[in-house]
C-alpha positions, 0 to 999 in steps of 0.5 A, a space after each residue: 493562437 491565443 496568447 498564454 494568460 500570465 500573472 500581469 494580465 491578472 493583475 493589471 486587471 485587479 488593479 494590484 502587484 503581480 507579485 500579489 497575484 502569485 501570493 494568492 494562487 500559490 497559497 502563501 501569506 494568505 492571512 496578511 492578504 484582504 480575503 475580498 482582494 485574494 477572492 477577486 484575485 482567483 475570479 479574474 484569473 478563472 474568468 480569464 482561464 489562467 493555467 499555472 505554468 508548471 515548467 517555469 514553477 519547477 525551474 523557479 521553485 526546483 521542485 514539480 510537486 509531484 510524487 511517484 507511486 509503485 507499487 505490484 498490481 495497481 487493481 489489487 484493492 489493498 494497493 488501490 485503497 493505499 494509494 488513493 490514501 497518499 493521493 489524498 494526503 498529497 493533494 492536502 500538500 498541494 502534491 500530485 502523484 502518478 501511479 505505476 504497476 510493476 507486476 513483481 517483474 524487476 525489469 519493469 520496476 526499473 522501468 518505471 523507476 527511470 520514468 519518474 525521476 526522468 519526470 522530475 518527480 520530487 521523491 518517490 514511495 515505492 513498494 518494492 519488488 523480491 529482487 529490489 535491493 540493487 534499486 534500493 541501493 541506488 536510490 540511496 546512492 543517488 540521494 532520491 527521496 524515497 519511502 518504502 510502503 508495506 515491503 522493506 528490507 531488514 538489512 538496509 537502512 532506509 525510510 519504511 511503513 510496514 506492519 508487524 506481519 510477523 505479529 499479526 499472523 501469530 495472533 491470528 493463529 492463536 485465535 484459531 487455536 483459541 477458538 478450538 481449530 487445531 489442524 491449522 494449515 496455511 496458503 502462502 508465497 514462495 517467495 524472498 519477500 520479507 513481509 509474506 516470510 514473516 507471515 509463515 514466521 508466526 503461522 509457525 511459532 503461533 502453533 509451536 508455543 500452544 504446543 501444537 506440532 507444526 506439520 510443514 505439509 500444512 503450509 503450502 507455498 505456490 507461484 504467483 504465476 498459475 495462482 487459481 490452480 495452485 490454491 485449488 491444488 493446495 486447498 485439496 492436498 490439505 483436505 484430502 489429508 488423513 487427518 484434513 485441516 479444520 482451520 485455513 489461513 491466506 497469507 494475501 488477500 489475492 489467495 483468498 480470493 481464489 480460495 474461497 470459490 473454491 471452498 464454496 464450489 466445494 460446498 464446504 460449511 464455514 466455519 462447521 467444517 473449515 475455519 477461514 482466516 486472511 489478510 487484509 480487510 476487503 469488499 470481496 472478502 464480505 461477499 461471502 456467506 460467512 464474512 471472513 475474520 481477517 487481519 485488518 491493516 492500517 491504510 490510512 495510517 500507513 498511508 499518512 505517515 508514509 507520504 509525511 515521510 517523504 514530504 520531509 525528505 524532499 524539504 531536507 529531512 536526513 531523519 531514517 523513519 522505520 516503522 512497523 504498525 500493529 494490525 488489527 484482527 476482526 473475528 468475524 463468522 468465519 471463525 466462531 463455532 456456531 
């Protein structure tokens, strides 16, 4: 077996300090090192094939670098957009991180959870499950530094990035109600999740404060379990009213998806017949013929500042950060009476 290249074989060859060696290829007191002697440096140690050796970085530094991700569905484009966001923020701050999908199941989250700490992870953001508080709490309890992204939980004092969900559908319904759409129904979750409840809080209030009656037949809520069949089944409910919905709004971009084949095997005209609205800004939503007005979260920001939090609480930081960003909404064909 080939012995294992180490810093020494660097730097006998360079002709300088080991401990120079290790400045250089751990990026530190670069401005006080010759920039010909730090390249010399990383060309020996790329011609000699040298890999740092992260076990013994970890117990000399008590850190791994890296970062664990959890989210829901790793496929869903929201989260996969987010994480490749933190991922790179990360990497700027030479962290790695490794991503894990839990599927709204708690036994799986706990699952994942153990894993990551059992890995040494240095810290963790979590997109945390219905049923999550118990693993909140504990976290807390074990001074794991974590952040929460995009779920939170009102009653617990801890580190998260959201938006304001609740603002972001009132001005979404608003805007229907602007554009002259006055039977507004609504395809949400049933659900204890706090950012999906305050979707259907402002879906409600929006109406109610232009003085429309809220109609709580307008607001379907279904299982995550059967979702295709469910918004087919929701979608004719409100059709098939006496007095049919002229307006549509998903709570998630997943309903959307399915709930726009079906409008389109229905041969519905949008916005003619059917104003469409939804969150979350994604490819698949531009597919169709009428691109969708939608409320665009803030990604990059919520991905930036959520891995910036969790930096400082690796390095110490005891600051409580809780932030819910405004969304963006983009008036798009699918609302604008032709």
């Amino acid at each position: 077996m080939n012995r294992k290249i180490c810093l020494k074989d660097i730097a006998e060859k360079v002709g300088v300090s080991t401990a120079l060696v290790s400045y250089v290829l751990n990026n530190k007191k670069e401005g006080r090192i010759k920039k010909s002697v730090a390249e010399k440096i990383r060309e020996v140690a790329t011609e000699l094939n040298y890999r740092t050796n992260q076990i013994a970085k970890s117990l000399k530094t008590n850190r791994t670098y890296t970062i664990g991700l959890i989210v829901s569905d790793i496929s869903n484009p929201f989260s996969s957009n987010l994480a490749r966001i933190i991922e790179d923020e990360a990497d700027k701050n030479n962290y790695t991180v490794i991503f894990g999908s839990f599927d709204e199941s708690l036994q799986r989250s706990d699952k994942l959870i153990d894993t990551f700490l059992n890995r040494q992870v240095d810290g963790l953001i979590i997109a945390p499950g219905e049923n999550a508080t118990s693993q909140v709490l504990l976290l807390m309890q074990q001074k794991v530094p974590f952040v929460l992204v995009d779920r939170y939980f009102p009653d617990i004092r801890t580190n998260y990035v959201a938006i304001d969900n609740y603002s972001a559908a009132y001005g979404a319904v608003e805007h229907l109600i602007g554009s002259g759409f006055k039977r507004i129904g609504m395809i949400s979750f049933e659900t204890g999740l706090f950012n999906i409840k305050e979707r259907d809080r402002g879906y409600i209030a929006a109406q109610e404060k232009n003085g429309i009656e809220y109609n709580e037949e307008c607001l379907i809520k279904i299982s995550n379990e059967n979702l295709p069949a469910d918004v087919e089944r929701a979608i004719n409910t409100m059709l098939q009213k006496e007095q049919p919905i002229d307006a549509l709004m998903f709570a998630t971009n997943a309903i959307a998806t399915h709930g726009l084949k079906h409008i389109k095997n229905l041969h519905i005209k949008v916005p003619e017949q059917l104003a469409l609205v939804s969150f979350d800004k994604t490819d698949a939503l531009d597919l169709f013929y009428a691109p969708l007005t939608c409320i665009d979260q803030p990604l990059a920001e919520m991905g930036r500042i959520a891995t910036k939090i969790l930096l400082d609480a690796i390095e110490g930081s005891d600051a409580i950060t809780q932030l819910n960003l405004p969304a963006e909404l983009l008036i798009r064909s699918s609302t604008m009476h032709q």
